[in-house]
Structure formats: structure tokens, C-alpha cells
C-alpha positions in Angstrom: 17.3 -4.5 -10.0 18.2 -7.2 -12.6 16.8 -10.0 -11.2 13.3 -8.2 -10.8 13.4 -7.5 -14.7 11.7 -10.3 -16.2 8.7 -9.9 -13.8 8.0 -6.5 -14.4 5.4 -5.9 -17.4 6.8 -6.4 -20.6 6.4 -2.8 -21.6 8.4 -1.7 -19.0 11.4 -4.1 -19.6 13.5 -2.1 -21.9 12.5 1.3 -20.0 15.7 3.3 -18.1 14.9 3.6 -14.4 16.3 6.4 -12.3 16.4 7.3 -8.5 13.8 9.5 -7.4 14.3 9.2 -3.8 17.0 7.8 -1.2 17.0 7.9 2.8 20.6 8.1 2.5 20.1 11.0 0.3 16.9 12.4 1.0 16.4 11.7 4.7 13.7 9.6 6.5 10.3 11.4 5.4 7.5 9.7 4.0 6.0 13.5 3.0 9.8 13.9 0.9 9.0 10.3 -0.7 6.0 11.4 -1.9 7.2 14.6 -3.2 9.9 12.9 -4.9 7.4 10.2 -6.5 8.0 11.0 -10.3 5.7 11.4 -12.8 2.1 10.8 -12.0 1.0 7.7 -13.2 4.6 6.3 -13.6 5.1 3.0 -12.2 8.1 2.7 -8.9 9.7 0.2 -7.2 10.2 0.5 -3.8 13.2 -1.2 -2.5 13.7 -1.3 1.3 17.1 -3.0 3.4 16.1 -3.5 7.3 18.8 -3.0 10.0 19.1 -7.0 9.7 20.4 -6.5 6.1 17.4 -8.2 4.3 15.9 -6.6 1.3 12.3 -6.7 -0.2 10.4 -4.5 -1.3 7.5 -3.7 -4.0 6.4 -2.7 -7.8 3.9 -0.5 -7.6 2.2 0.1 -11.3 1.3 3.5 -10.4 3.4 6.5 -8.5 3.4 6.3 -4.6 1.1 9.4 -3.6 -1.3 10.2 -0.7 -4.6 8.7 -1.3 -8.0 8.2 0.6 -8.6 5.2 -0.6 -6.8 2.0 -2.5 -5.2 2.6 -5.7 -3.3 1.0 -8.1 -4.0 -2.1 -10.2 -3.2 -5.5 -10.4 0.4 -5.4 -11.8 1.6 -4.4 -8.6 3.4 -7.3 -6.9 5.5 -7.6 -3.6 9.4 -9.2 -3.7 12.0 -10.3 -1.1 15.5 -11.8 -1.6 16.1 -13.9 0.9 18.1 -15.1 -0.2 17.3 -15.6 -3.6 14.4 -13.5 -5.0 10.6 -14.7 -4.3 7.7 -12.5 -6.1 4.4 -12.3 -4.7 1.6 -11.8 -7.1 -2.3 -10.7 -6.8 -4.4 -13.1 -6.0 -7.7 -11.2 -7.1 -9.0 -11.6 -3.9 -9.2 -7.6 -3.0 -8.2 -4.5 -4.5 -6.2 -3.5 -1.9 -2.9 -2.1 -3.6 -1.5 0.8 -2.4 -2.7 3.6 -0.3 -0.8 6.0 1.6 -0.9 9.2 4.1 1.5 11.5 5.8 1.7 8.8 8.4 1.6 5.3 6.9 2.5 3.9 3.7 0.4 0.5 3.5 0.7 -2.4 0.2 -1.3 -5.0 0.2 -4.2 -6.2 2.6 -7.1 -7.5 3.6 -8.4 -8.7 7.3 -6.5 -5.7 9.2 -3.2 -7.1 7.8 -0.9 -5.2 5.3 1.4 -7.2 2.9 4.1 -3.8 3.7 3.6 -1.0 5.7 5.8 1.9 6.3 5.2 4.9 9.5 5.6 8.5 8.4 9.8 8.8 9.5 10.1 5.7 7.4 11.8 4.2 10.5 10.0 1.1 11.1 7.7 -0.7 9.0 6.1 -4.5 8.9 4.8 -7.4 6.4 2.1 -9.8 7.2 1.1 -12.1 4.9 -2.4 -10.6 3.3 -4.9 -11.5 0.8 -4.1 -9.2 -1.9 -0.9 -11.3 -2.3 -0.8 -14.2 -0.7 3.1 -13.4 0.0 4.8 -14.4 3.3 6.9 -12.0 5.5 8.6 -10.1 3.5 11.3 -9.8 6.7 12.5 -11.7 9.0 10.5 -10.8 11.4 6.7 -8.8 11.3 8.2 -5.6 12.1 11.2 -4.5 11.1 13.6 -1.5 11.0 14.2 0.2 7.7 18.2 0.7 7.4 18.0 2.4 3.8 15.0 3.2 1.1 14.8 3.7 -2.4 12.5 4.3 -4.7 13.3 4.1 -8.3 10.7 5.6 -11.3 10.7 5.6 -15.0 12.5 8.5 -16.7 
């Protein structure tokens, strides 16, 4: 989490962060990830480690929550390390944040492509690059295979 620090917003720099959820603790369950979200309103970062042991991931400025439509504002960013960290900002091109359901988590998008994308067992997942972001894969390859989760809040 260091490294990510001085691109978060400035009023968040100094703030504790905690673990809301882990698949190693929690399970696989994108409903228990949305249970777990924190504090409506709170920012998260979701951090994710495939099964090829490269991590990325995303800062969402608001909680990760089921949604009908796009939420979230133009803070949120996607990240990868690989192997040193890259950040993909908005581009102001959509407003296509975050928006999720009991089956997919998506971030990012634009032209049928999703930045990140999660399925409801949090078992596989993807990046494309997409307009919201202009970001590149975040894995090595388009889909991937998610080998631990996190997702951190503010206290």
C-alpha cells in the first residue's frame, strides 16, 4: 500500500486504512465483498494477486456496492505493479466508474470493454484497456485468475 500513497487524494493521505474483506479470510463471494464494503460513501482500494502472481488493482472514491447504473467519480483510478507500480487515471472521456451486481463487478469502460471486471465467485476476472482510463492490461493476460482479494476501507 505505500507506494499507492502519494496518488491517492491528499485528504486521504494521512487516513488509517483497515481490511474490510479478504478471500483468504472471507472466502470467494462477491455478495460477502459487498457486505463487507465499509462505510457508505468511504473510499476502497481493491487489491487483487492472479494465480500468475501479478498484482493490480483499483481506488475506488466511493464504497464498492451493487448499483444499476455507473457510480463513483473521477478520483477513481486503476494500478498495476508490474513490476513497478503504473496508475491509470480518468481520462474524462465517460463516466463509467464502478458498477457492480451479484454477478459481476465491472471498473472502468466504454465500447463493451471493462478496465477490471470481476464474476460473482471472484474466481476469474479480466482488464481491457477502456476509455474511462486509458490503462493497459492490468494482467498479463485479458483474463485472469484471481489467487487472493482484498479490499481495504477507511476506518
Amino acid at each position: 500500500l505505500p507506494q499507492l500513497g502519494p496518488h491517492l487524494p491528499p485528504r486521504l493521505t494521512q487516513q488509517p486504512w483497515h481490511l474490510l474483506y479478504c478471500t483468504a479470510r472471507d472466502g470467494f463471494s462477491l455478495r460477502t465483498l459487498y457486505r463487507c464494503g465499509g462505510r457508505p460513501g468511504c473510499p476502497a482500494l481493491l487489491l487483487i494477486r492472479d494465480t500468475e502472481a501479478q498484482a493490480f488493482g483499483a481506488f475506488c472514491a466511493s464504497t464498492i456496492r451493487c448499483s444499476n447504473s455507473f457510480y463513483g467519480t473521477g478520483e477513481t483510478f486503476l494500478f498495476s505493479f508490474s513490476p513497478e507500480l503504473k496508475v491509470f487515471r480518468w481520462t474524462g472521456r465517460n463516466n463509467f466508474f464502478m458498477k457492480g451486481d451479484v454477478d459481476l463487478l465491472m471498473v472502468g469502460g466504454g465500447s463493451g470493454r471493462f478496465g477490471l471486471w470481476l464474476d460473482g465467485d471472484l474466481h476469474h476476472g479480466g482488464s481491457h484497456p477502456c476509455e474511462t482510463f486509458d490503462n493497459e492490461t492490468l494482467s498479463a493476460r485479458e483474463e485472469f485468475c484471481v489467487q487472493d482479494l482484498e479490499v481495504w476501507g477507511l476506518a
